[in-house]
C-alpha positions in Angstrom: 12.4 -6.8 -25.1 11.3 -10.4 -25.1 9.2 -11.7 -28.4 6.3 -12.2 -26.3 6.0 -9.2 -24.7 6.0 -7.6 -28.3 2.8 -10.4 -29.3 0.8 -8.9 -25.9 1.3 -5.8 -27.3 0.3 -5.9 -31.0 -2.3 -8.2 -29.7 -4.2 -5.5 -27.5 -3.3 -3.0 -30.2 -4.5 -4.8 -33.2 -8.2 -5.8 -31.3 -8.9 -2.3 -30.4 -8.1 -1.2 -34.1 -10.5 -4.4 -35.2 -13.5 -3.0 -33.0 -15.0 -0.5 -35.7 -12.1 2.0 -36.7 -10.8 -0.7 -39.3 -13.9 -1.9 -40.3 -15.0 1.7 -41.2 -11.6 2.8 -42.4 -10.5 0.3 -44.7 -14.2 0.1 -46.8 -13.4 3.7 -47.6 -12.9 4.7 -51.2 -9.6 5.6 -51.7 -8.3 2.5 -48.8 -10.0 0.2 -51.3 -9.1 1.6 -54.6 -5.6 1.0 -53.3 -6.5 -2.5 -51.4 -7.6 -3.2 -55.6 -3.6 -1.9 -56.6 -2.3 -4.3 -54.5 -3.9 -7.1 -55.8 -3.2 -6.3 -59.1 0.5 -5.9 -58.1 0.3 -8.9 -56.1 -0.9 -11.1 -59.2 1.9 -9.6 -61.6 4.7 -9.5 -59.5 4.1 -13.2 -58.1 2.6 -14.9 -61.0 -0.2 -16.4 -59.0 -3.5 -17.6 -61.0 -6.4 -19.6 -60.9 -5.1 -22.6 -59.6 -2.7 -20.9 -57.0 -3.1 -21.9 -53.3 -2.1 -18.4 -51.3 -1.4 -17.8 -47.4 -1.9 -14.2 -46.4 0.3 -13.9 -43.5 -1.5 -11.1 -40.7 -4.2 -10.6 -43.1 -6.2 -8.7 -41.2 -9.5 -8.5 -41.5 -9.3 -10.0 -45.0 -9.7 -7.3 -47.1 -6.7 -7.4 -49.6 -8.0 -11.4 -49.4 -11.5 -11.3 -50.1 -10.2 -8.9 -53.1 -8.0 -11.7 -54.5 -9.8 -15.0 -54.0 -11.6 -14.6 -56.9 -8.4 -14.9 -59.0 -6.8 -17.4 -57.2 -8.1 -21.7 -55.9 -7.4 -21.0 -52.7 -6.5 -17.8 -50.4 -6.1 -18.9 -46.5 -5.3 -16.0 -43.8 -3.5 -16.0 -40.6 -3.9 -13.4 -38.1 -3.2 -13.0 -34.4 -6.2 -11.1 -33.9 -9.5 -13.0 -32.9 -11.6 -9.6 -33.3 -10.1 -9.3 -37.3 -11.0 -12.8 -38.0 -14.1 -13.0 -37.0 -14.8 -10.2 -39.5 -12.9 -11.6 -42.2 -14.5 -14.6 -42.1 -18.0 -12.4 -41.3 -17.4 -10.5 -44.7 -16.5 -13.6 -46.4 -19.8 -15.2 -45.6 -21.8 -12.2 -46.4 -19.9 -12.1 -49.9 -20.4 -15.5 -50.7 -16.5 -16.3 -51.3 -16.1 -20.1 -50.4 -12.5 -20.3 -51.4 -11.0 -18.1 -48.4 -10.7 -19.0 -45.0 -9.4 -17.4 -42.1 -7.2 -18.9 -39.2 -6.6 -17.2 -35.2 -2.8 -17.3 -34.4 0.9 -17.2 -35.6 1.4 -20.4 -36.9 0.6 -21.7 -40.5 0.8 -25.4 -42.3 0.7 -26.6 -45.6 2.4 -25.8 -48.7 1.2 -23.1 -51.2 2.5 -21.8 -54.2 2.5 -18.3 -52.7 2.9 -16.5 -49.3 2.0 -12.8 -49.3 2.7 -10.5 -46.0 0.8 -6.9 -46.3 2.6 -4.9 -43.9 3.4 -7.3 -41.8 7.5 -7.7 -41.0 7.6 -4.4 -39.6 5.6 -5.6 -37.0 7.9 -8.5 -36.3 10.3 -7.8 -33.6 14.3 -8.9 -35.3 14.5 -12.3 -34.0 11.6 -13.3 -35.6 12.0 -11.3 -38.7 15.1 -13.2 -39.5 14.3 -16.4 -38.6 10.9 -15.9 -41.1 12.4 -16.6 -44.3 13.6 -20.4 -43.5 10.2 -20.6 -42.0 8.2 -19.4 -45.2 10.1 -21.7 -47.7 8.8 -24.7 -45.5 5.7 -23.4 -46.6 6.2 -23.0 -50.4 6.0 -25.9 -53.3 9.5 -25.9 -54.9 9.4 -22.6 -57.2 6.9 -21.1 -54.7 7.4 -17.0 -54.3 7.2 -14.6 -51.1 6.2 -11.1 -51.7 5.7 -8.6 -48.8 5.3 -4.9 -48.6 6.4 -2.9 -45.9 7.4 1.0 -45.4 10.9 2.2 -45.9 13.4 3.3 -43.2 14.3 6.0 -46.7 11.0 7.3 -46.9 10.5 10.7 -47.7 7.1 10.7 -46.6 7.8 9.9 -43.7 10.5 12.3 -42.9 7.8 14.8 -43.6 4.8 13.2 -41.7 6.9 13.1 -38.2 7.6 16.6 -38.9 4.3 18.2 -40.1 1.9 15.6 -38.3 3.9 13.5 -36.1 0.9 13.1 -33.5 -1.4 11.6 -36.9 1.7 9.6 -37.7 1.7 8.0 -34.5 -2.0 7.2 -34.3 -1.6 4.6 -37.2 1.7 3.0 -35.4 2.3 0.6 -32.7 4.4 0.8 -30.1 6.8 -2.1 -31.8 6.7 -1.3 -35.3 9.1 0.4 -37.4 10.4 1.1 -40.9 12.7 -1.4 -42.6 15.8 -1.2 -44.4 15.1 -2.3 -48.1 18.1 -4.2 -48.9 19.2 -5.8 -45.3 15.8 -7.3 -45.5 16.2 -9.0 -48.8 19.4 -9.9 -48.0 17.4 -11.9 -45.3 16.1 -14.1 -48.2 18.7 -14.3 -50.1 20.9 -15.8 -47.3 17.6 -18.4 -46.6 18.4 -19.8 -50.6 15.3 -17.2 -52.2 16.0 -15.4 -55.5 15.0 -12.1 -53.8 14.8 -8.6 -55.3 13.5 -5.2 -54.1 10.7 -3.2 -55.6 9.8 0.1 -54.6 5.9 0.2 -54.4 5.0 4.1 -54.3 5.9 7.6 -52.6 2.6 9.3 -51.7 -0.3 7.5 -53.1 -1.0 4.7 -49.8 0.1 7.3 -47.5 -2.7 9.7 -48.8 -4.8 6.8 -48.7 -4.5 6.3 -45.4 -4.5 10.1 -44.0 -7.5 11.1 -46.7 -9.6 7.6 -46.7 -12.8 9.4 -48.2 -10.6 11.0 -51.3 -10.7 8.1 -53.8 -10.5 10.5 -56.8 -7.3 11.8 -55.2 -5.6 8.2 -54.4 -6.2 7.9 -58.2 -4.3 10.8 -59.1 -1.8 10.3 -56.7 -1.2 6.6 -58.0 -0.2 8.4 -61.4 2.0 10.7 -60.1 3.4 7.7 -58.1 4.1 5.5 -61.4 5.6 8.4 -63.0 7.9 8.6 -60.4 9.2 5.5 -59.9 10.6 5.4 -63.6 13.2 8.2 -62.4 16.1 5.8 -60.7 17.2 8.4 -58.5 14.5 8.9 -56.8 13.1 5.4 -56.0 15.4 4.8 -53.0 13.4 7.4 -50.9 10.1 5.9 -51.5 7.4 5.2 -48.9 6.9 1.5 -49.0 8.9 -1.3 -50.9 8.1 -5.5 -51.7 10.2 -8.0 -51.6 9.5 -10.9 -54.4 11.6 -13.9 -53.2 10.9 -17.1 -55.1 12.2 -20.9 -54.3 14.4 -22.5 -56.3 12.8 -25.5 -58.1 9.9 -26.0 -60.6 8.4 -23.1 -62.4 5.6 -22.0 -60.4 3.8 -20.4 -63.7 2.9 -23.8 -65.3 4.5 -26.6 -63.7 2.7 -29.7 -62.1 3.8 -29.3 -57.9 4.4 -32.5 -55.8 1.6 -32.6 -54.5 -0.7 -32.4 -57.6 -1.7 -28.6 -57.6 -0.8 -26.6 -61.1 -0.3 -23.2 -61.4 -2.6 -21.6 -64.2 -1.5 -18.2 -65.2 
């Protein structure tokens, strides 16, 4: 299976899910009240503040983006998808947010002090997944971080979804994606020179999101249950999605002054 017959794919995938069902999904309430989690998560885990430059990479139609800008200098997204762009910069304009800006392709430049990935590397097939994290520290200022979430290969949800609703399961997949191992994949930027750790995100909370958009009350609820959880060490592993935090080595990201000028404000 050659890399580019994997991009046709997502590609013809991705602009059929960016023709209406996304748009509608996504501005439901419990999709946003979690979109609003992340973003909190995203800040705390990564440090990022008001002077941080931030690349989103497959962002999407920019609506974990358009959630952060307002805390960060800069937020730029990258997305093969022509149909999600043009919404993401659509709902940009229509917002009024100046400081995000949206890109067509798979290539990114310039340096930033962070590089988030929203469910993204399970989309990428293995070549390209290992070659990523050499190809994300080109992009960070020295003491720069990475953080990605992606679903767990361990997932006790999803042991249950493929056998309760495997045809729903299947209808919010593409053909190339798949759960990743937690630890092989950090062990990806470790081996790139990242100090890299594993944090499990949640067990049921985003899945319920997803399956029960309209329940925002219930996401809420679930989100509780979900941070209660996680405290127990035995039964993080099978969690539904983890993050990988993976920061360069060099200056502090939090408060020093970068090469090229930038600093980092809490």
């Amino acid at each position: 299976m050659s890399r580019g017959d994997v991009l046709v794919r997502e590609l013809e995938y991705h602009e059929k899910l960016y023709s209406g069902f996304a748009q509608s999904h996504f501005a439901r309430p419990a999709v946003r009240a979690l979109r609003r989690h992340m973003v909190a998560r995203i800040r705390m885990l990564t440090e990022i503040g008001a002077g941080s430059r931030v690349l989103s990479l497959g962002c999407g139609i920019g609506d974990t983006e358009l959630l952060l800008a307002p805390h960060v200098a800069e937020v730029v997204g990258v997305d093969l998808s022509p149909a999600a762009v043009r919404q993401a910069r659509a709902d940009a304009k229509r917002l009024g947010i100046a400081n995000a800006s949206f890109e067509q392709g798979t290539e990114a430049s310039g340096r930033y002090d962070a590089v988030i990935a929203i469910f993204f590397l399970h989309h990428l097939p293995d070549e390209a997944l290992e070659e990523l994290p050499e190809r994300v520290k080109a992009l960070l200022l020295p003491g720069g971080v990475f953080y990605s979430l992606d679903p767990s290969n361990r997932r006790l949800s999803g042991a249950v979804g493929r056998r309760l609703i495997p045809g729903l399961m299947k209808r919010y997949q593409t053909p190339d994606e798949r759960e990743l191992e937690p630890e092989p994949t950090r062990q990806l930027f470790q081996g790139a020179g990242f100090e890299a750790r594993v944090e499990i995100y949640d067990f049921g909370s985003s899945p319920l999101a997803g399956l029960l958009p309209g329940w925002g009350w219930g996401y809420r609820a679930a989100r509780l249950v979900d941070d209660w959880l996680l405290k127990a060490p035995a039964l993080r592993r099978r969690g539904s999605n983890f993050e990988i935090v993976a920061r360069c080595p060099g200056a502090d990201a939090r408060s020093g002054e970068h090469p090229n000028g930038v600093t980092s404000v809490p």
